[in-house]
C-alpha positions as CSV (number, residue, x, y, z in Angstrom):
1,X,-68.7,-23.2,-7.3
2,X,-68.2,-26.4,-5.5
3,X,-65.3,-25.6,-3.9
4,X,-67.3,-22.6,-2.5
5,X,-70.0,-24.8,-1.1
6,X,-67.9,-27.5,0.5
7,X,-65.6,-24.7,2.2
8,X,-69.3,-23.1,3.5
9,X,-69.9,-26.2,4.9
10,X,-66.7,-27.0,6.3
11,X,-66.7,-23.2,7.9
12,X,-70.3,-24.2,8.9
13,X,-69.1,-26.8,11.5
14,X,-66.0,-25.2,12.5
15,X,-68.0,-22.0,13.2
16,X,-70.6,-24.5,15.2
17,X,-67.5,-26.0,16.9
18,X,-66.0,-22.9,18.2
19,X,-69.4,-21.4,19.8
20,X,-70.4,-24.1,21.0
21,X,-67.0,-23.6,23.8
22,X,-69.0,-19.8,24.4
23,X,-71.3,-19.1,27.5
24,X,-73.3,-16.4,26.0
25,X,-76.0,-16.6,29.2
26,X,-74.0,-14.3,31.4
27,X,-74.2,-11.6,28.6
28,X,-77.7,-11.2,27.8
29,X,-80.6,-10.5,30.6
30,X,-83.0,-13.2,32.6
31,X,-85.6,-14.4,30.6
32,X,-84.6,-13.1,27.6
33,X,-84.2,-16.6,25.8
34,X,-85.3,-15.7,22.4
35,X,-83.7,-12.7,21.6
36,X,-80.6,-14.5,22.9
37,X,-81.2,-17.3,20.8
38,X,-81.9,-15.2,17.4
39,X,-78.8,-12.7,18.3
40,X,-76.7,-16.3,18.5
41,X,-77.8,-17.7,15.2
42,X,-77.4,-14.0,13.9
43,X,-74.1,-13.8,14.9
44,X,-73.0,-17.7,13.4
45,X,-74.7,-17.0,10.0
46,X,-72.6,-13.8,10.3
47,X,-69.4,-15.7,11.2
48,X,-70.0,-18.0,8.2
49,X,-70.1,-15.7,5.7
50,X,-67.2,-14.2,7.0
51,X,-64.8,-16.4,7.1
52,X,-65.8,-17.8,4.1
53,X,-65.8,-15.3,2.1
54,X,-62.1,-14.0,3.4
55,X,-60.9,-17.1,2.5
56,X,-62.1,-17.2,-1.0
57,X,-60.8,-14.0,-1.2
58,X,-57.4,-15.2,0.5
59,X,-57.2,-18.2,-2.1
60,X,-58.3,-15.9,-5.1
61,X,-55.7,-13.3,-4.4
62,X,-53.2,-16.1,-4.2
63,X,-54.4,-17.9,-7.6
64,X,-54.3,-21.2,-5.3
65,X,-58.3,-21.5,-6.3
């Protein structure tokens, strides 16, 4: 179980990390602000559990965890 939170948190600031390098305002329409800014954090806590959850699936299958 702790394993599983420190890798969520570890995914958490990678996943931060990478969209940070993403210039999203060229996809979504002028003015539009907070529904770009809801589909963004939608799409990170989305990412998170993701990733985290293929590698604790990757680790599992492997018995490393």
């Amino acid at each position: 179980m702790l394993g599983k939170l420190l890798l969520y948190i570890f995914v958490t600031m990678l996943v931060i990390w990478s969209m940070d390098a993403v210039n999203i305002n060229k996809i979504f329409k002028k003015n539009k602000v907070m529904q770009a800014r809801i589909f963004y954090f939608l799409l990170g806590i989305s990412l998170i559990y993701l990733v985290t959850n293929f590698i604790m699936d990757l680790l599992t299958v492997s018995k490393i965890f």
